[in-house]
C-alpha positions in Angstrom: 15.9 -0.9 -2.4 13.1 -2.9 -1.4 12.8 -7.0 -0.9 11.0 -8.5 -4.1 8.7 -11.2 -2.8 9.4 -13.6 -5.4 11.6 -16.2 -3.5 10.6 -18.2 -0.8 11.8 -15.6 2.1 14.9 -13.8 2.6 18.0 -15.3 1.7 21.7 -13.9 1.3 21.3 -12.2 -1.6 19.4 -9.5 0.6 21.9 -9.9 3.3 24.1 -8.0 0.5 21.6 -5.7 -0.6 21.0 -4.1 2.9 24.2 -4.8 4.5 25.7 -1.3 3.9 23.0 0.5 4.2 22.0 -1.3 7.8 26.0 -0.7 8.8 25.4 3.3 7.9 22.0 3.9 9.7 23.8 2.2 12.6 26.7 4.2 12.3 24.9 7.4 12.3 22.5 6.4 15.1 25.4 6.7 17.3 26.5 9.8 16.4 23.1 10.8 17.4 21.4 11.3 14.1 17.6 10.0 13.5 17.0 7.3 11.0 14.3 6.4 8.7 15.2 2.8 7.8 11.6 1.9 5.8 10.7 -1.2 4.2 8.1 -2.2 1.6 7.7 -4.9 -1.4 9.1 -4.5 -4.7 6.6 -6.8 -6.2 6.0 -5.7 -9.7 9.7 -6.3 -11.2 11.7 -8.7 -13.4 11.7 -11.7 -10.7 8.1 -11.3 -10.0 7.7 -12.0 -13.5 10.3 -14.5 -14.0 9.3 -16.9 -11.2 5.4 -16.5 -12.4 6.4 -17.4 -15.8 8.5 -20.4 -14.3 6.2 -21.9 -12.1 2.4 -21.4 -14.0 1.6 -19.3 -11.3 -0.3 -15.6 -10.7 2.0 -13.1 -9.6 -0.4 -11.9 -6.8 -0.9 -15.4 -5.0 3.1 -16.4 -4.4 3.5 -12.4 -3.9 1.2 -11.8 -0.6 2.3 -15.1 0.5 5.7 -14.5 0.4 5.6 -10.8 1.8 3.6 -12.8 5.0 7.0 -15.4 4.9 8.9 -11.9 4.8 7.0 -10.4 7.4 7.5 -13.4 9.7 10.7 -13.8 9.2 12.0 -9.5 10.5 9.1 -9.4 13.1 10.3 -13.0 14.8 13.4 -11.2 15.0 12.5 -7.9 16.3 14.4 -6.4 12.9 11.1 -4.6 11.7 8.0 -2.8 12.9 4.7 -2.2 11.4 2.7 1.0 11.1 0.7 2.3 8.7 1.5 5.6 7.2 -0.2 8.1 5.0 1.2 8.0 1.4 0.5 9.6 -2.1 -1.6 7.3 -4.2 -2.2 8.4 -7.6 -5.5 6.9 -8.7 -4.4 7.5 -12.5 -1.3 5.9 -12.1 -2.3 3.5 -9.9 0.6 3.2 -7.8 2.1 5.6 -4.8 4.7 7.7 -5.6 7.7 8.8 -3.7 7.9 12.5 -2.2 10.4 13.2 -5.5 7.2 12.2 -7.9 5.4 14.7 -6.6 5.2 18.8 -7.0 2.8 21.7 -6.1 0.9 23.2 -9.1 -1.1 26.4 -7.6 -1.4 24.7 -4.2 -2.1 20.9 -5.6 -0.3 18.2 -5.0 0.3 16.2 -8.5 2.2 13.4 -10.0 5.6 15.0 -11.2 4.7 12.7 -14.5 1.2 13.6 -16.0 0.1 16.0 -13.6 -2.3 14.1 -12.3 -3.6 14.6 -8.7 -2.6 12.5 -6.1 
């Protein structure tokens, strides 16, 4: 589950979002396991729209400046990191999909929806 940007920064009700999951990477880190533990914006959902709607205001302004707020707010702490990574961007969905959305048809890689190359 990933952070929607639409508040003004974190606040509690992520606290309980990522709580458990944060308590089980943890917990498996010390029994020696590796952990992915990635991040990324949710900015496209209900709240997005809700708080645009609300406050006269375009999705994509209060969305990249509250993912910076975000940002800020897990690096000051030393709770995230930032690398870029390759993904699998789907031009005709226009969106990156998840290594579930995609398959192999004769030796492409496609969008498990459409078939579309990504």
């Amino acid at each position: 589950m990933f952070p929607y940007p639409s508040g003004s920064g974190l606040h509690v009700g992520h606290i309980r979002n990522y709580t458990i999951a944060d308590a089980l990477a943890r917990f498996y880190r010390f029994q020696g396991y590796n952990v992915l533990m990635p991040i990324g914006w949710d900015a496209f959902g209900l709240p997005a729209e809700q708080y645009a709607i609300q406050t006269g205001n375009h999705p994509a302004t209060f969305t990249q400046d509250n993912i910076k707020k975000f940002k800020e707010q897990l690096l000051k702490m030393g709770l995230a990191e930032y690398k870029e990574i390759p993904v699998y961007w789907c031009e005709k969905l226009g969106t990156v999909l998840a290594n579930e959305e995609i398959k192999t048809i004769e030796g492409e890689k496609v969008s498990e929806r459409g078939n579309f190359p990504v």
